[in-house]
C-alpha positions, -999 to +999 in steps of 0.1 A: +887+088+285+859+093+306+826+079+291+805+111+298+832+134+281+831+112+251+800+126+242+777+128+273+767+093+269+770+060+293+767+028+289+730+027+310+721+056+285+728+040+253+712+009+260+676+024+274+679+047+243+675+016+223+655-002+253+629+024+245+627+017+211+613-014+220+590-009+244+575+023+220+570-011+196+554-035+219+529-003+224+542-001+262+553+032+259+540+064+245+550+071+212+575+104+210+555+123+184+522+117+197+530+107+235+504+080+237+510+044+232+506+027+201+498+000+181+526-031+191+545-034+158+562-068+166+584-074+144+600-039+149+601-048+188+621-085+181+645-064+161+651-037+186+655-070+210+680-090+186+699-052+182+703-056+223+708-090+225+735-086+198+751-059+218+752-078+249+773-104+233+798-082+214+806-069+245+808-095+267+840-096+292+840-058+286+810-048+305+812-042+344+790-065+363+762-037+374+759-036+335+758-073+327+729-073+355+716-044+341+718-057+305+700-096+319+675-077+336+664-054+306+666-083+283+644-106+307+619-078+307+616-070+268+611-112+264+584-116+283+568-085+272+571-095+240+562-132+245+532-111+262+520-099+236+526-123+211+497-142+231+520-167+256+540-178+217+575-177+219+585-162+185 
């Protein structure tokens, strides 16, 4: 089954919906409800990061390898603008 017939959804779309999450919580992103940045809630933005992180493991070997770039790249981004703003302390 087609990926977009199983809902409208792709791989790439799945993960920047949760990608967004995170960058909403490091305050790098306006907030959907009042479409201005916010306040970096940390702890929410490591989560979002372990959720991705977790994802990329699970399906390892599965994903095509546009994706697992896709997936490094994303990841490598989120760390560093977490480390960022965490003041340069990996956490």
């Amino acid at each position: 089954m087609d990926e977009k017939k199983a809902g409208g959804i792709d791989f790439y779309t799945f993960v920047l919906s949760l990608a967004s999450s995170a960058f909403i919580h490091l305050g790098d992103a306006p907030h959907p409800d009042t479409g201005v940045p916010g306040k970096p809630d940390l702890p929410l933005a490591h989560q979002t990061i372990d959720i991705l992180v977790m994802l990329r493991e699970k399906t390892k070997g599965n994903l095509t390898p546009e994706e697992e770039q896709f997936m490094e790249h994303l990841l490598t981004d989120l760390r560093l603008r977490y480390v960022t703003k965490q003041g340069g302390k990996a956490g």
